[in-house]
C-alpha positions in Angstrom: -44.0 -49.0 -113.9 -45.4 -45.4 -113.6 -47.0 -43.6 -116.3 -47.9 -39.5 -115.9 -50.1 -37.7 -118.1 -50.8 -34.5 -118.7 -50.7 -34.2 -114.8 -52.1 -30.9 -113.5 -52.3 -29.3 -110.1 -53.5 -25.6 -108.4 -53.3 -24.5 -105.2 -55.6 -21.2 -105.2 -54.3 -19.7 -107.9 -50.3 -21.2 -107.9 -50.3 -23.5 -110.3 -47.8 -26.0 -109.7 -48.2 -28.7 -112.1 -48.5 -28.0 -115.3 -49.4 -30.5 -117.7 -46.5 -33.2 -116.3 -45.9 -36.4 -118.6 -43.3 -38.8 -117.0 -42.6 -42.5 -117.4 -40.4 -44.4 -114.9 -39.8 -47.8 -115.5 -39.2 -50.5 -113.4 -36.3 -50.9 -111.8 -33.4 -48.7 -110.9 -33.3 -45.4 -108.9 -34.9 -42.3 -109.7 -34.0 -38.8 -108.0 -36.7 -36.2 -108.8 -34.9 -32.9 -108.4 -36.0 -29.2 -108.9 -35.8 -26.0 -106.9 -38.2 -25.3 -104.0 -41.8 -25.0 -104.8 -41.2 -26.9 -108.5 -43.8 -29.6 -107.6 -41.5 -32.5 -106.2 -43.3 -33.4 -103.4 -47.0 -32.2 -105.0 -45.8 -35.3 -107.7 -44.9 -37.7 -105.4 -48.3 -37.0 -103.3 -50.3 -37.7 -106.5 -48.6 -40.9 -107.1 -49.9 -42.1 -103.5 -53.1 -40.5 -104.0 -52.1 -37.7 -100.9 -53.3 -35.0 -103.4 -56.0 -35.1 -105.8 -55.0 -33.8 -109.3 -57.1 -31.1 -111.2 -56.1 -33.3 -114.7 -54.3 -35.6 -116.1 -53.8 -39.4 -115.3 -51.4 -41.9 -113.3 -51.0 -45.2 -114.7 -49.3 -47.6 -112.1 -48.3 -51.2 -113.7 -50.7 -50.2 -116.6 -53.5 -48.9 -114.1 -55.1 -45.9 -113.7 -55.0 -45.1 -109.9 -58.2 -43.3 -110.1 -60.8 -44.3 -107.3 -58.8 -46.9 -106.5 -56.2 -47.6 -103.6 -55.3 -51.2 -103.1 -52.2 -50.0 -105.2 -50.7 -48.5 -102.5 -50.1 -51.9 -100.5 -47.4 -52.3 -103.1 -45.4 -49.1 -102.1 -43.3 -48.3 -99.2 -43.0 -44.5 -98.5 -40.7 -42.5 -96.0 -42.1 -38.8 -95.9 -40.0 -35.7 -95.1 -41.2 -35.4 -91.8 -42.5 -37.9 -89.6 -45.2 -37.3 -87.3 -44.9 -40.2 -84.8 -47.3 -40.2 -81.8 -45.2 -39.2 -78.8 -46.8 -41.3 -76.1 -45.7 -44.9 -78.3 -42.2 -46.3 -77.9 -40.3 -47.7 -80.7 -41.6 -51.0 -80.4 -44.5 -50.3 -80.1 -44.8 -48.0 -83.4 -43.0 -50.7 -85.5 -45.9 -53.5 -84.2 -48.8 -50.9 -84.5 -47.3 -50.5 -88.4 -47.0 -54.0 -88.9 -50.3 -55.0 -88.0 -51.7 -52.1 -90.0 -49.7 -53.5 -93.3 -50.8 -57.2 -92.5 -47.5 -58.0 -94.2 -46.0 -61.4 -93.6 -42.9 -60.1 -95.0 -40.8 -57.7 -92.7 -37.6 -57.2 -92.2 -37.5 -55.0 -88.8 -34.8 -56.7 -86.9 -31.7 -56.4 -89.6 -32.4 -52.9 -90.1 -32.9 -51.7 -86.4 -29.1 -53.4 -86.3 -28.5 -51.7 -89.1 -28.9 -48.1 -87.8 -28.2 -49.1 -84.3 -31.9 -48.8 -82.8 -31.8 -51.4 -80.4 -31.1 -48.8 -77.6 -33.8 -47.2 -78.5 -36.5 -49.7 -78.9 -38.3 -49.3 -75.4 -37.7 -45.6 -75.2 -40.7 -43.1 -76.5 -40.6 -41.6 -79.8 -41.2 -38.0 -78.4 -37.8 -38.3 -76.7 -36.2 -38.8 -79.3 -33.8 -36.6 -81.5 -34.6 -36.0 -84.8 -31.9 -38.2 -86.4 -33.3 -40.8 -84.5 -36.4 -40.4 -85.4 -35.1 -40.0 -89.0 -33.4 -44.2 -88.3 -36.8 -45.0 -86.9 -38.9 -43.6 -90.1 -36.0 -46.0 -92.7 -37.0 -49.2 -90.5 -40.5 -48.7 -91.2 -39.6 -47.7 -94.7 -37.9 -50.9 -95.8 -38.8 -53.6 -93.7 -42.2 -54.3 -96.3 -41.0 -55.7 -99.1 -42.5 -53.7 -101.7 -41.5 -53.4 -105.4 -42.2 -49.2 -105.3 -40.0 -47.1 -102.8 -40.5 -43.4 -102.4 -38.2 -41.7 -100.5 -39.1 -37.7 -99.8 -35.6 -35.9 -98.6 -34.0 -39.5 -96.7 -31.1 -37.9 -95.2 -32.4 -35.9 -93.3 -30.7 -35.8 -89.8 -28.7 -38.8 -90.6 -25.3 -39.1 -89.5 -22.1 -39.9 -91.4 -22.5 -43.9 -90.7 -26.5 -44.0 -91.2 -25.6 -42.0 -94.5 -23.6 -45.0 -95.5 -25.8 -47.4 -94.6 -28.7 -45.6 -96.4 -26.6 -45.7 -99.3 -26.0 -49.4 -99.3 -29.3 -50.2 -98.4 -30.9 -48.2 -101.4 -28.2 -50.2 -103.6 -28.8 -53.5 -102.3 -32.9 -52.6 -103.1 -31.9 -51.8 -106.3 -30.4 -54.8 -106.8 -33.4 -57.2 -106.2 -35.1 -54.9 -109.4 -37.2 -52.4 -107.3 -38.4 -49.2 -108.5 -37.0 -46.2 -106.1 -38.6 -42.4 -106.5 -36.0 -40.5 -104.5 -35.8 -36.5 -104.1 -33.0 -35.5 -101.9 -31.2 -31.7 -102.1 -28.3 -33.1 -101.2 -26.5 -33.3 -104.7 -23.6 -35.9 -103.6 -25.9 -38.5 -102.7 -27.7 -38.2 -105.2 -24.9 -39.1 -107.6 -24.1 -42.1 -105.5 -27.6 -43.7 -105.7 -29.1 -42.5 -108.6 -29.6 -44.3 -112.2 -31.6 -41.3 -113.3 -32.6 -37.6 -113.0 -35.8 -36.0 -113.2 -35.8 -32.1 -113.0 -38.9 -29.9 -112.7 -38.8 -26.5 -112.9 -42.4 -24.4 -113.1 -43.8 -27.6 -112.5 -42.7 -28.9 -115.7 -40.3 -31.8 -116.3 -36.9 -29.9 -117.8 -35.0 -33.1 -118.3 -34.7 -36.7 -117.8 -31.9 -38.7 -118.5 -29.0 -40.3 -116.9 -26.1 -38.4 -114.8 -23.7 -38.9 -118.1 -26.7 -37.1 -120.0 -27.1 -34.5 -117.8 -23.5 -33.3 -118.0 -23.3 -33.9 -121.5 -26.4 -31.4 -122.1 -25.1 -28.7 -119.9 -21.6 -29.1 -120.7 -20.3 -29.1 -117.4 -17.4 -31.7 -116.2 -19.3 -32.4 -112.5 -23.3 -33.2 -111.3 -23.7 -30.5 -109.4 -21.9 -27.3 -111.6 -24.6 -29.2 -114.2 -27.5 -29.5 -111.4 -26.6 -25.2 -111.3 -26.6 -25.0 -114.8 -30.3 -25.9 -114.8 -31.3 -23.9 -111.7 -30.0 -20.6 -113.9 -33.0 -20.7 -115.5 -35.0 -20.1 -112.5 -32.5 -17.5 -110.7 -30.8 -15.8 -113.4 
C-alpha cells in the first residue's frame, strides 16, 4: 500500500530523515517506534503531505503523492494533539467534520457508545478534559471508513476501559483488511495491536519485522527488554 524512497528531510540544519526506504503493505497493523526526535511523526506528516520532503518519493497504492491530494480522502488520521475550536460542542464538531468529508459512510453513533460520549455531546469542547477530548478525537478517527488509519500516540489520556475499547476497535479494523500506521510509546499496547515493528533511529529505519523477529534479533525473551535493546544504541 505505501512505498518510501530514499525519503529525506531537514529542519535548519537537523537532519532528520535520512534517506528512509519503507514498504507497508496492505493490511494489518503497523507500529512505527523510535526514540524522541527519530523522525516518527516527520514520517507520518510526509505520508499526509503535512511536511514537504527535501527527497525522495511516496508511492500510495502505486502513486506518487506528489502534487497531488485527492489521496488523502482515503485516510483517516488521529493526531497527537487535537486542537478543537473551543466555542463548538461535540455535536456540533462531529457534523462540521462530516460535512467537510462528504462521506456517506460514518459510523459516529456506535463509537460515541462506545467511549461513552453521549454525556458529552451538547457540552463545549473547551470544557472538556483532555481524556475526553482524546474519546472525541477516536470518533472522528474511525467513523470514515477509510482503508489507511494513522494513529499518532492514541492513548493518550485514555482510561483503563477506553484503552480496551481502543484495543478492540483497532482489532476489529484490522479485521475488515485495513492498513493501520500506529506509533504509541506505550510498549504494552503496542504488543497487543501490532502485526509489525518499524524502528527508526537517526532517522533511519533500524528494523522491520514482526514482534517474534524482533526478539529473536536481540535475543531478549520479552518486547520491551528487546524494544531497550535497540534504544542502547542511541543511549549507550
Amino acid at each position: 500500500m505505501i512505498k518510501v524512497s530514499g525519503l529525506q528531510k531537514k529542519f535548519g540544519k537537523n537532519e532528520v530523515l535520512k534517506g528512509v526506504d519503507l514498504e507497508i503493505a496492505s493490511g494489518g497493523t503497523f507500529a512505527i517506534l523510535g526514540p524522541n526526535g527519530s523522525g516518527k511523526t516527520t514520517l507520518i506528516k510526509c505520508v499526509l503531505g503535512m511536511v514537504l520532503p527535501d527527497g525522495g518519493q511516496i508511492e500510495i497504492e502505486g502513486k506518487s503523492i506528489r502534487k497531488g491530494w485527492k489521496y488523502r480522502n482515503e485516510i483517516d488520521y488521529l493526531p497527537q494533539i487535537a486542537n478543537f475550536p473551543a466555542n463548538l460542542t461535540v455535536s456540533e464538531l462531529i457534523n462540521m467534520i462530516k460535512d467537510l468529508r462528504r462521506s456517506k459512510s460514518t459510523d459516529e453513533e456506535h463509537l460515541i457508545e462506545l467511549f461513552g460520549l453521549e454525556p458529552f455531546l451538547k457540552k463545549k469542547l473547551g470544557n472538556l478534559s483532555g481524556g475526553t477530548k482524546q474519546k472525541v478525537n477516536l470518533v472522528l478517527t474511525f467513523m470514515f471508513e477509510s482503508p489507511l488509519i494513522i494513529l499518532d500516540e492514541p492513548t493518550s489520556g485514555l482510561d483503563p476501559i477506553s484503552l480496551i475499547r481502543l484495543k478492540q476497535l483497532i482489532n476489529s479494523e484490522k479485521e475488515k483488511g485495513k492498513t493501520i500506521l500506529i506509533t504509541s510509546h506505550i510498549m504494552s499496547f503496542v504488543e497487543e495491536v501490532a502485526s509489525d515493528i518499524v524502528f527508526l533511529l537517526e532517522g533511519k529505519i533500524y528494523f522491520q519485522g514482526s514482534i517474534s523477529q524482533l526478539k529473536e534479533k536481540t535475543g531478549e525473551p520479552d518486547f520491551e527488554h528487546a524494544i531497550a535493546n535497540l534504544l542502547q544504541y542511541t543511549y549507550g
